[in-house]
C-alpha positions, 0 to 999 in steps of 0.5 A: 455516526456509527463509528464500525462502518468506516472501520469495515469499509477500510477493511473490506478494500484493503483485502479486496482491493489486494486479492483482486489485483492479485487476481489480475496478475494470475491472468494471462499476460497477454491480457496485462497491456490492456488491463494497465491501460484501464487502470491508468483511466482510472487513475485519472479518474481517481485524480479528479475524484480526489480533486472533487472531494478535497472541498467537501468536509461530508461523510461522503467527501471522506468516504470518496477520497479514501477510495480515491486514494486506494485506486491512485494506490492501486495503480502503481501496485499493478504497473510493479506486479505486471513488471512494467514500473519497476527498475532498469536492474532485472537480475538476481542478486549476485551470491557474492552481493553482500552489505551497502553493494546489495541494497544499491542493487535492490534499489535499482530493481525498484527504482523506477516504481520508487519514482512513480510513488514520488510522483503520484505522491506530488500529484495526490498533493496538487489534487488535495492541496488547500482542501478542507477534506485531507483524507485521500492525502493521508490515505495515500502517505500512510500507504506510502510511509508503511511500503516503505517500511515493509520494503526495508524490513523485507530486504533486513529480514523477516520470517514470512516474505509472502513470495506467492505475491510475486509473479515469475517475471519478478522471482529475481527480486525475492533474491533480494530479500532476506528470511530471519525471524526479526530484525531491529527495524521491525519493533520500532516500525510496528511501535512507530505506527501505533504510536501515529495511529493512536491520535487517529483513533482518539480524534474518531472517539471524541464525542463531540467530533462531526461526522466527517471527522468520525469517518475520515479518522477512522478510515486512515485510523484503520488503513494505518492499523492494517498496515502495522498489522501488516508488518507484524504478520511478517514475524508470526509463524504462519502466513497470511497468504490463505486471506487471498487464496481466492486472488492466488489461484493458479 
């Protein structure tokens, strides 16, 4: 199997994917109530995609439960942008707010979407659990594992924090977060997930691996690239926002 095809699939959702919910979050919000009603049909959808494929070790099974995965993803990411998932704590951090009193505060901005990730992560289990075919699970821990770093490197500091993404309902959050041009955590994030993207990526070259292996390794292999590349983007000295700007138009 031709081994570029996945590799350009994960990149091409990965950047749709992100542009056209930025897209939906320039909208009107008087339109946010039905569009987060859609998407909530397509979770479910995407639920019992991923359900349907855990049993079939194909091309195909892989290809579904990777874009299965990315639409559970999805949703989550518009319930936070359109403010309806995100935390009982809705004002800017206090001038004063330093050290261990910040962060609790900055968690109570997200807490509610940190338990919608805890929960959508039990329920992509349930839906993948026992199957032969694993690549919408670890679709969506590699997509968890890596927010979960860029949110703590965002809040230690980082140089481009990307505050266009965030709509003005939620302008209080980027108080939260703190510019610099490094921070320690950062190295060892960027080096942590090369280091679980290379076994990916060796299981994708093996000669004598099937098809489907082919296709599910380099699906996540590539997924977890992008988000190193993700992270490193964060200390460059310029921004990535220009990969979006047709999501950003207002």
């Amino acid at each position: 199997m031709n081994i570029v095809w996945p590799i350009l699939y994960s990149i091409f959702i990965w950047w749709f994917s992100t542009g056209i919910i930025l897209l939906l979050n320039q909208r009107d919000p008087s339109t946010y109530k039905n569009t987060f009603w859609v998407s909530g049909m397509v979770l479910a959808m995407a639920l019992v995609g991923l359900k349907t494929s855990a049993n079939l070790d194909t091309v195909a099974g892989a290809y579904c439960g990777f874009t299965c995965a990315i639409l559970v993803w999805g949703w989550q990411e518009i319930g936070f942008l359109f403010g309806y998932v995100t935390g009982p704590c809705r004002e800017p951090c206090p001038e004063s707010c330093r050290g261990w009193q910040k962060a609790y505060l900055a968690f109570k901005t997200i807490q509610h979407h940190e338990i919608a990730l805890v929960i959508l992560a039990l329920a992509v289990t349930m839906m993948t659990w026992g199957g032969s075919n694993q690549t919408g699970f670890w679709t969506f821990i590699i997509l968890w594992l890596m927010r979960q770093s860029a949110k703590l490197n965002i809040f230690l500091g980082v140089l481009n924090l990307n505050e266009r993404f965030l709509p003005n309902h939620l302008k209080y959050i980027f108080t939260y977060f703190t510019c610099k041009p490094m921070n320690p955590l950062l190295p060892i994030s960027v080096i942590g997930g090369a280091l679980c993207a290379i076994p990916l990526w060796q299981a994708a070259f093996d000669p004598n691996a099937s098809d489907f292996v082919v296709a599910s390794m380099s699906l996540t292999g590539a997924i977890l690239s992008l988000a190193v590349l993700e992270h490193i983007l964060m200390v460059v000295p310029f921004s990535s926002e220009g990969l979006w700007k047709w999501g950003m138009r207002s």
